[in-house]
C-alpha positions as CSV (number, residue, x, y, z in Angstrom):
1,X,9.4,6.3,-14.5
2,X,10.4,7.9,-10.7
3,X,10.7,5.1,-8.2
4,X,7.8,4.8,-5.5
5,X,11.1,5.9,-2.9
6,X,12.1,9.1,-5.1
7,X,8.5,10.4,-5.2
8,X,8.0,9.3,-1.6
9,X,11.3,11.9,-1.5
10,X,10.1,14.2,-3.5
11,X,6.3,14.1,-1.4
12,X,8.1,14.8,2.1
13,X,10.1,17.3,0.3
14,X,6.9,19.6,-0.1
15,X,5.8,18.3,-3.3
16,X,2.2,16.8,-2.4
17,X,1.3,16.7,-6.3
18,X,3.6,13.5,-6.7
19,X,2.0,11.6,-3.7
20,X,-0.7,11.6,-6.5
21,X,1.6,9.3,-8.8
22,X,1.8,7.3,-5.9
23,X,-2.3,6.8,-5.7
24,X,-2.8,6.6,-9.2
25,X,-0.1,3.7,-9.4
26,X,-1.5,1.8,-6.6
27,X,-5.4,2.4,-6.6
28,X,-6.2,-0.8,-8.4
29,X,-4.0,-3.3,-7.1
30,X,-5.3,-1.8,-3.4
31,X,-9.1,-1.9,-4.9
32,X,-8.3,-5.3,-5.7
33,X,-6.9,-6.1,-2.2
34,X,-9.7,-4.6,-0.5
35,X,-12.4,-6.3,-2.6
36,X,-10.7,-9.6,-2.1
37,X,-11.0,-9.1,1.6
38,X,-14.5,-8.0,1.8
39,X,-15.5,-10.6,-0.2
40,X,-16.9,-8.2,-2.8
41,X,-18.4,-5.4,-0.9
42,X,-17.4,-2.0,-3.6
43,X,-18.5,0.3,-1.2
44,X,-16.4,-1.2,1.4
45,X,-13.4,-1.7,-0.6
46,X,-13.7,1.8,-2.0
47,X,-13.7,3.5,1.6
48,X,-11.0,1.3,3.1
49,X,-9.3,2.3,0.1
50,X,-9.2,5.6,-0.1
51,X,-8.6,5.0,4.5
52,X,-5.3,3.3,3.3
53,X,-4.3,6.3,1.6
54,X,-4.8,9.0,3.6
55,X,-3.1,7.1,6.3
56,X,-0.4,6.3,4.2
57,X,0.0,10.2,3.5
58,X,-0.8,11.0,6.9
59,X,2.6,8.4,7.9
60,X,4.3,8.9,5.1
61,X,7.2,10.1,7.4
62,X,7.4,7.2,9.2
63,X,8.0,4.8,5.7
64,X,11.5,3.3,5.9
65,X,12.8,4.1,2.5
66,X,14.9,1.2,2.2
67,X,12.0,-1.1,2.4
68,X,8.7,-1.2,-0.5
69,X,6.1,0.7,-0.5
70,X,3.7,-1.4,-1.2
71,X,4.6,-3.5,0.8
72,X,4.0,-1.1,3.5
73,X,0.8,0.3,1.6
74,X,-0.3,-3.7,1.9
75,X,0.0,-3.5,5.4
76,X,-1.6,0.0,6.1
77,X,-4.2,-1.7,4.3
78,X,-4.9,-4.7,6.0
79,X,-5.0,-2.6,9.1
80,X,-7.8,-0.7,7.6
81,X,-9.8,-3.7,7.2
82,X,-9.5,-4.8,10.2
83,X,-10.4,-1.3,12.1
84,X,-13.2,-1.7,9.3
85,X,-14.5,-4.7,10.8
86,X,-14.0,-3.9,14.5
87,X,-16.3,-0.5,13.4
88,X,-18.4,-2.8,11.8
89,X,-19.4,-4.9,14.4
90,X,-19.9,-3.0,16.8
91,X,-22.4,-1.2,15.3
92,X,-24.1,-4.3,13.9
93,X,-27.2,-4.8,16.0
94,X,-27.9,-8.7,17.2
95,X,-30.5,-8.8,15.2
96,X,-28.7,-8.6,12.2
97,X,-25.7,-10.8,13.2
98,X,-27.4,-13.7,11.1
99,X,-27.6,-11.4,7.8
100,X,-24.7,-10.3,5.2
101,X,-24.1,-6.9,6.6
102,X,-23.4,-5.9,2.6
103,X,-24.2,-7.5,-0.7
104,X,-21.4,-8.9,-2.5
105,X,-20.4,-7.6,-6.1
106,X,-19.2,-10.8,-7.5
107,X,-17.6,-9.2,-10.8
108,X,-17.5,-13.0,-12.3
109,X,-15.3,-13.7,-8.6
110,X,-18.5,-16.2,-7.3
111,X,-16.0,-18.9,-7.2
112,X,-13.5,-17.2,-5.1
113,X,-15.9,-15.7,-3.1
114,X,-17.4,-19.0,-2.2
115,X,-13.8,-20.7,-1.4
116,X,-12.9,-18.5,1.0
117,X,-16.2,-18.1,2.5
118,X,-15.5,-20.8,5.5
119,X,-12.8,-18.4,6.3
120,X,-12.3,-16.6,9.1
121,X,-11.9,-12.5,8.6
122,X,-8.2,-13.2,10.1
123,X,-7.5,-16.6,7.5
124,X,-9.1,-14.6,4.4
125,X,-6.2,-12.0,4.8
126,X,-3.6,-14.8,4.9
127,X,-4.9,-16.6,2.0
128,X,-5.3,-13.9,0.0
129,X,-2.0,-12.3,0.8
130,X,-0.6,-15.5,0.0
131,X,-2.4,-17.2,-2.7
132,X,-3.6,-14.4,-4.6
133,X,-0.7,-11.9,-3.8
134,X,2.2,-14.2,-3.5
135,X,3.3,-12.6,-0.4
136,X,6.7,-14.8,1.3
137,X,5.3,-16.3,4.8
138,X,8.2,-14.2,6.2
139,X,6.5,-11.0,4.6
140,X,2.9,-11.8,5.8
141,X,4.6,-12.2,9.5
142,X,6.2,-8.8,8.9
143,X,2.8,-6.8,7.7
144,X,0.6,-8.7,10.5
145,X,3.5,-8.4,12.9
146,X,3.8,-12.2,13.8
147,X,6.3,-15.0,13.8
148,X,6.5,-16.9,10.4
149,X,6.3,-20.4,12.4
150,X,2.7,-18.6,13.2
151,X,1.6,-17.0,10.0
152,X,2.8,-20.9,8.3
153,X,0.8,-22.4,10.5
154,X,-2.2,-20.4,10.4
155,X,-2.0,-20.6,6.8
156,X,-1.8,-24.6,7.0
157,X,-5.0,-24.0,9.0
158,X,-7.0,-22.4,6.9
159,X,-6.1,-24.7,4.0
160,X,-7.1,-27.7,5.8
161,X,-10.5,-25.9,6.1
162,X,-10.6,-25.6,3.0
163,X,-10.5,-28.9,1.9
């Protein structure tokens, strides 16, 4: 099996067809990501999903090989939920700030869904990142581009709120 940094290689060398190793390796776990953040919204997930990849491509130049690509796919991603949301809102009309602007697909995820739900947009990215993906503190910093001291403390924050 080709390393994500050999087909990245191989992509930037002309060969668009493996960027499509690349999708197919990493269109789950992003699906997963995305659902996680918008609390359950498929439609959602699936557009900021397919976003995160054609920005990916799009910047695919700009990847430092020595670092991981999913790692920088994460963080493409999280970027595209939160352009998501800015798009989102403003488009939401104050009558409807009161309402769920989707309905959740729950997929037997009720219980996480209703965890995070006192959450902020900005906490539910940090405590999925780091309780559901088992991202370091210092890598969460790194994606959101933040200290650590912050991200920890944030994250401290949204556990306390939590409880």
């Amino acid at each position: 099996m080709e390393s994500d940094q050999e087909l990245v290689r191989r992509t930037l060398s002309g060969g668009n067809h493996h960027y499509g190793v690349l999708i197919q390796r990493y269109a789950d776990y992003l699906f997963g990501l995305c659902m996680r953040l918008t609390t359950g919204n498929r439609d959602l997930s699936e557009d900021i999903s397919q976003q995160s990849f054609l920005k990916s491509y799009r910047y695919l130049t700009s990847f430092d090989q020595k670092k991981s690509y999913k790692h920088w796919l994460t963080g493409i991603t999280v970027n595209c939920f939160k352009d998501m949301l800015l798009k989102e809102q403003r488009y939401t009309s104050l009558e409807l700030v009161e309402e769920s602007a989707h309905s959740p697909d729950l997929d037997g995820n009720s219980e996480f869904f209703d965890l995070i739900k006192p959450l902020t947009e900005d906490e539910k990215i940090l405590f999925t990142l780091k309780y559901i993906y088992e991202y370091q503190n210092n890598e969460i910093a790194e994606l959101l581009d933040r200290k650590t001291g912050t991200v920890k403390s944030q994250i401290s924050r949204a556990m306390e709120k939590l409880k």
